[in-house]
N, C-alpha and C positions, 0 to 999 in steps of 0.2 A: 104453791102453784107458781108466783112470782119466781119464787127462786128457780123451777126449774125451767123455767120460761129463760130464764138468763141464762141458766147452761148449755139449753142446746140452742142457743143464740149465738153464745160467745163459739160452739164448735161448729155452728156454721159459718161466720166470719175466718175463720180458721183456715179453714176448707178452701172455702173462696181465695185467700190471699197462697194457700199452697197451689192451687188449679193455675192464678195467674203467671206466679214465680217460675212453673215447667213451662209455660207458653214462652216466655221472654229467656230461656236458657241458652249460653251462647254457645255456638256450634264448630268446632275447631277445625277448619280448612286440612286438608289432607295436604303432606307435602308433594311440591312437585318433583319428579324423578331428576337428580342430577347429570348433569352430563360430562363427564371426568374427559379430563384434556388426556390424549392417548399418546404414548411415544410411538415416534415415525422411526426406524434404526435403517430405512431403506438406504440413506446418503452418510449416513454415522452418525455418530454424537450429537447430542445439541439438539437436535429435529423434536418439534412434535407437530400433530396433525392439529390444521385450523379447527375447533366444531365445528360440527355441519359437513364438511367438505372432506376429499382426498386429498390435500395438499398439505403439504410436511412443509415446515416454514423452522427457522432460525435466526435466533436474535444474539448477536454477541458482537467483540470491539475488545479493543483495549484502552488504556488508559497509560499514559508514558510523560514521561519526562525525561529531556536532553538538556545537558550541560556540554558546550565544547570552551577549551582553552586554548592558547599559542594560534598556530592561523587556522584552529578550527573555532576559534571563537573568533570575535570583529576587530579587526588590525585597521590601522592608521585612522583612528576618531579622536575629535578636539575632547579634553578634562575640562573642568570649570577655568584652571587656569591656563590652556591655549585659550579660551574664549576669551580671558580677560587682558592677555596679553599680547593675544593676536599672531603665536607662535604654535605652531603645530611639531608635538615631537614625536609622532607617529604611537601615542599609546594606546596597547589594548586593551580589550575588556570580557567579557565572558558573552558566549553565544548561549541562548535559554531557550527552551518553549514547553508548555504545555499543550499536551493536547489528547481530545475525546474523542474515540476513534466510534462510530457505529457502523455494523455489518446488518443486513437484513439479505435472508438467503432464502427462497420459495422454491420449488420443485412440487412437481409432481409429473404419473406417467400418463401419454396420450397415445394414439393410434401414429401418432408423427413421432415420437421418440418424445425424451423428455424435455418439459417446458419448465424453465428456470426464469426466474429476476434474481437480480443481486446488484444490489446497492450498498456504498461504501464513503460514509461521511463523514467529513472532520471539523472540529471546533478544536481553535489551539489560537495560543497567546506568547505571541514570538518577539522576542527581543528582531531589532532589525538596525541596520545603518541606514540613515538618510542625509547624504552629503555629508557625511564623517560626523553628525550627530548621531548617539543611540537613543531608541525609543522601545518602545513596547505597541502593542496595538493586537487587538485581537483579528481573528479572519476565520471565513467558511471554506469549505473548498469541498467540491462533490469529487471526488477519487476516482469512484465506478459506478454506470447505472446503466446497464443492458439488461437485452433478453436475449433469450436462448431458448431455440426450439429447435431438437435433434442436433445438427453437427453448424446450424446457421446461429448467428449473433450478431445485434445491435446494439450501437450503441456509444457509451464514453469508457474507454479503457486503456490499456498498454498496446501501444503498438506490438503486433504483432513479428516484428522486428526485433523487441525483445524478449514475448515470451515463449517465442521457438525454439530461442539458444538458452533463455535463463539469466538467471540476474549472476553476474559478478562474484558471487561468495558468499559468504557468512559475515562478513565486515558491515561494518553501520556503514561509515563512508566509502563505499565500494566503486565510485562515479569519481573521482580525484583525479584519473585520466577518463574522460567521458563515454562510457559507450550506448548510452541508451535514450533516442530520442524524449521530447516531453507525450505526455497522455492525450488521447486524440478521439475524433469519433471514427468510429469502426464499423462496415460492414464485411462479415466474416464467414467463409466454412472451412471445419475443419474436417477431414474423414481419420476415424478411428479403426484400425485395422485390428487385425491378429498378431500376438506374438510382439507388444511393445512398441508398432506402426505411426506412426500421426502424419498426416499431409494438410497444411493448409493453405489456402489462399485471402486475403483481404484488400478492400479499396480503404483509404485510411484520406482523414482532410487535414491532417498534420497541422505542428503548433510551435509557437518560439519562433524566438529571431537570434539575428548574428550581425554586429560589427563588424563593419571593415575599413583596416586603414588603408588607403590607395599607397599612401607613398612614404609609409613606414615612421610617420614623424609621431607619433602616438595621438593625432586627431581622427576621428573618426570620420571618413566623406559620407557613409551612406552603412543602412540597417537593412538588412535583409531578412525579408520573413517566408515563414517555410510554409504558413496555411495557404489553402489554395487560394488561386486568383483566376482560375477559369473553372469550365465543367470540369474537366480532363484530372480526374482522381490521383494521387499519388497510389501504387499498386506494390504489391509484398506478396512473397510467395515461401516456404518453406515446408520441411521434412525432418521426423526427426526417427531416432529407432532406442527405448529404452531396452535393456536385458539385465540380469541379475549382475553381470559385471560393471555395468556402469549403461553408455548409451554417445550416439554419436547423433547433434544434430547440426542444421545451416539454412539461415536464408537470406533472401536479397529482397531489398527494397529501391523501387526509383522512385525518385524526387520531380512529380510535374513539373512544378514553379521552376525547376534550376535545371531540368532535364540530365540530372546526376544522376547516378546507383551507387551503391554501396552493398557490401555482403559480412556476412560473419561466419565463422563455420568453429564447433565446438566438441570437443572430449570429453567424458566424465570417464573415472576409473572408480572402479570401488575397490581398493588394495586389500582391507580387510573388513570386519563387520565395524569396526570403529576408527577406520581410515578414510580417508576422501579425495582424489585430487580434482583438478581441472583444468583446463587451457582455451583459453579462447581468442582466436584472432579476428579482427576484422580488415579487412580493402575497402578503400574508394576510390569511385572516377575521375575525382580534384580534389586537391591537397586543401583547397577554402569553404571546404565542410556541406552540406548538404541538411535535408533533415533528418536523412539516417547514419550517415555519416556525421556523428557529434564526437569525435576525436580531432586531433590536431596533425593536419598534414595526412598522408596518404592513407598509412596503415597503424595500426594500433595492437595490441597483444597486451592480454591478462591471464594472468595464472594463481593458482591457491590451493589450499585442500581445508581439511577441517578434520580436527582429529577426537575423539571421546575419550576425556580423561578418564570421567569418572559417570555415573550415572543423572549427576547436578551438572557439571563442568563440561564443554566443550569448547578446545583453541581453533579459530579460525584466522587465516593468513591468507593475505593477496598481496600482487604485487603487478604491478602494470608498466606499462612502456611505450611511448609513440613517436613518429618519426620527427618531431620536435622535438624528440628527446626529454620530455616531459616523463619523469621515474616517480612512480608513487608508492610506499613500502607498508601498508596495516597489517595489525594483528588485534585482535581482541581475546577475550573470554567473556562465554555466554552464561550465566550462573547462576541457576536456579537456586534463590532461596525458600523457597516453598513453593510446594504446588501453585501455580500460576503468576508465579511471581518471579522477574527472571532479571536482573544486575549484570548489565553489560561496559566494563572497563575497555577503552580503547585506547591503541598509543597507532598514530600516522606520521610517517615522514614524506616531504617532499621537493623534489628537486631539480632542477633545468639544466640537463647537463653542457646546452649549447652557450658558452662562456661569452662567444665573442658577439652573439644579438641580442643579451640578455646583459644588460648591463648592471641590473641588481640580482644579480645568481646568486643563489646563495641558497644552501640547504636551513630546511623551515619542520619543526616536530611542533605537531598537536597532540591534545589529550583529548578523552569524549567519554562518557560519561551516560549512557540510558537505562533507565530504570521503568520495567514493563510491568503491568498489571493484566493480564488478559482474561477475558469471560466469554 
């Protein structure tokens, strides 16, 4: 009897300890549904949509490196021994910088047309002269940061002065005779037509200054600066017409502060599918520059093409001209080593053909040297 007192003792102990074990079972959360980030292909490449929202956003930049030599690197700086001799023999040294490019691009569409930000930031570490010492030193510098809604924009960008005619060429140093003011805040419309159209107009508050020597002795009397100084906007106007042979554009800009103008007016040809030219001249209303007016003297004239050697390779050439007789001769090759990766060797000549005001004439070749990473 004891004994079987103990057996269905011990299976109800048993019992008991399996009943509590399903109570305390632990219960495995269902996963929550993911939400896969979806590509945007509305603007091209690169794009995906924010979750949550309609709006296609893109993140990219590159990442570069410039080496320049001869007088595209730093000409006349003291060595350890000018410093200690207190003799300067005008040597040079290598021009350097690193730098981090970031791009952030947002679009999306509204009942206004589309509404864009685009933002354009730099982190770079630049070799620099300061009083004929070299140094290094890092810097920020915001590039671009507007909005755009339909054919309106605000914001900090290129004057509209230069990207109605276009930049210069395919040349890294393409600005050796000057044509395109500094970056500025911009309010802007543009209208997009039919058939390769553009017309716009901008109020722009312009940036930089300019030295002037009153009475030629190489002292400077006085600095002139081109941002405004009243209400009264600096104003740009421009047209341009793209077609499968090329495209003809032109605009004019007046300078408040100096109550100048200046105009550009530009050619493209497309010769063949792997040919390129262009020519572009500028006028202004004073020969002592303005702030769209960044050439020397009246009138200025740039020319170049760019031609597709090979599927990696492309030679681009300019060559520039101003009524100071300032001649500027580059060429490069642009050379894709691998997909995104792209090796750009430059050679620049430069030189003042005006003998008898220029007392150290004398033709000057640089080297250059960029090496791109882009994402």
């Amino acid at each position: 009897m004891n004994f079987k007192t103990l057996l269905f003792g011990s299976a109800a102990a048993l019992a008991t300890v399996s009943v509590a074990r399903s109570a305390d079972a632990v219960v495995i959360a269902e996963p929550e549904p993911m939400e896969y980030v979806r590509v945007c292909d509305t603007y091209g490449t690169g794009f995906f949509y924010i979750p949550g929202t309609e709006t296609c956003l893109r993140i990219g930049g590159y990442l570069r490196y410039d080496i320049g030599v001869g007088f595209l690197g730093h000409e006349d700086v003291f060595d350890k021994e000018d410093l200690a001799n207190g003799i300067e023999d005008e040597n040079d040294t290598y021009y350097k910088r690193a730098r981090a490019a970031l791009q952030i691009d947002s679009r999306s569409e509204t009942e206004l047309g589309t509404l864009r930000t685009y933002a354009h930031i730099n982190f770079q570490y630049t070799t620099d002269d300061d009083d004929g010492i070299t140094d290094a030193r890092d810097a920020f510098e915001m590039e671009h940061a507007y909005i755009e809604l339909g054919g309106f924009r605000v914001g900090k960008t290129d004057s509209l002065f230069v990207t109605m005619t276009g930049f210069a060429g395919g040349v890294v140093n393409d600005d050796l005779v000057d044509y395109e003011p500094d970056r500025t805040h911009q309010i802007s419309y543009t209208f997009t037509g039919a058939n390769g159209f553009q017309a716009a107009i901008a109020v722009e508050e312009g940036d930089g200054e300019r030295d002037f020597d009153l009475d030629d002795d190489g002292v400077t009397d006085f600095t002139a600066s081109y941002t405004l100084d009243s209400y009264v906007p600096h104003v740009v106007a421009g047209a341009s017409l793209t077609q499968g042979w090329g495209g003809v554009s032109a605009a004019v800009g007046y300078d408040s502060v100096w109550d100048e103008w200046a105009g550009k007016a530009r050619l493209d040809v497309n010769l063949t599918e792997a040919i390129s030219a262009f020519i572009l001249a500028g006028y202004s209303s004073t020969d002592t520059g303005s702030y769209y007016a960044t050439w020397s003297g009246d009138w200025a004239v740039w020319g170049g093409g760019s031609m597709e050697v090979t599927e990696k390779a492309t030679i681009n050439v300019q060559l520039s001209y101003d009524e100071s007789e300032d001649f500027a001769a580059v060429a490069n090759v642009a050379y894709e080593l691998v997909p995104g990766l792209r090796v750009t060797p430059e050679v620049a000549y430069f030189d003042n053909f005006d003998d008898e005001d220029d007392e150290d004439d004398g033709d000057e070749i640089g080297g250059f040297l960029r090496i791109q990473r882009s994402f």
